[in-house]
N, C-alpha and C positions, 0 to 999 in steps of 0.2 A: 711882333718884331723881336729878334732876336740880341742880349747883348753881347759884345763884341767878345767876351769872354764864350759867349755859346758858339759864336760863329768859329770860333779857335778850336772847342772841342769838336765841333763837326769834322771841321777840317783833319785835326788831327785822328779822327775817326777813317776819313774819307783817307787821309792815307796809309790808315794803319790796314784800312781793307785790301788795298793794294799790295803790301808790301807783303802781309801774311797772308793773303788768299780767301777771304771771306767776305758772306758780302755784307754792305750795308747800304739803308735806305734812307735818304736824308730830304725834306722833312718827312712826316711818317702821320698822316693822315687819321684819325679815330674819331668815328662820327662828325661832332662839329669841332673839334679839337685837335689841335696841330703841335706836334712834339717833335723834338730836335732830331731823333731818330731810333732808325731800329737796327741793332745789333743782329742779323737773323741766323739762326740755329747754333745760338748760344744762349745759355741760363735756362731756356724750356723750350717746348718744341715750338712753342710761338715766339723765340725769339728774347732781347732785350732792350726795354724803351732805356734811353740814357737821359739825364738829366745832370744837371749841373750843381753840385753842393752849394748849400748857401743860397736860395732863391728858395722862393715862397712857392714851391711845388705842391700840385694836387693828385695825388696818384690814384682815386678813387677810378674813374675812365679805364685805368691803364689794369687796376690788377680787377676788375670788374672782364674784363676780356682774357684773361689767363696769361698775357706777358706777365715773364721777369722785367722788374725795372734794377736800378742803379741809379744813386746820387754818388756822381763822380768829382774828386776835388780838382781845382786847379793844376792840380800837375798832369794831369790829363788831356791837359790843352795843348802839352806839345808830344807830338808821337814820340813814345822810347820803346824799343822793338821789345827789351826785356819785360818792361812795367806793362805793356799790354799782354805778351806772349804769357805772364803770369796768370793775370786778371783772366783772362779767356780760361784758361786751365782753369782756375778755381770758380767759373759758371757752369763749365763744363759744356760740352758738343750732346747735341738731341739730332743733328741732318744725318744724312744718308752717307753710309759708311766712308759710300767710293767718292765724298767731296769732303772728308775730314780731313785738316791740313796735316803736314807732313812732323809742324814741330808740333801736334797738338797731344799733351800728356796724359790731361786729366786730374794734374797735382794739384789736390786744394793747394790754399794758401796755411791751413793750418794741418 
């Protein structure tokens, strides 16, 4: 069960997919193990599990199957078009050319 704090990041997830054109998978299924979601064809070609900073997270499942993952802080919980349009740039696009969004740069963060 998720807290309400995760259900914030989902959401703010679920409309950042919206608003920039990507998709995402909310919850995200791995073997017997259920994670908040998957960023897909961003960070690796499989994608990135997202997780919430601050929570006793297990990433062994996650990079045992080749996802990027991410521990995302609270300010992630509310969509800001810039803060994500960044974040995505600095994982960087692995999908297919002709569904690479329009603002997408490629600009690390550093």
């Amino acid at each position: 069960m998720n807290t309400d704090k995760e259900n914030e990041l989902v959401a703010a997830f679920t409309t950042a997919a919206r608003e920039l054109g990507f998709r995402f998978t909310s919850p995200l299924i791995i073997g017997n193990d259920s994670f908040l979601g998957l960023v897909q064809d961003f960070g690796s070609p499989k994608g990135t599990v997202i997780f919430l900073l601050g929570l006793k997270n297990d990433f062994t499942e996650v990079k045992q199957t080749g996802h990027f993952f991410s521990e995302l802080a609270g300010s992630y919980c509310v969509f800001n078009r810039k803060i994500f349009e960044e974040t995505l740039n600095d994982w960087g696009y692995f999908g297919p050319a002709s569904e690479k969004p329009s603002w997408f740069t490629g600009q690390p963060w550093s």
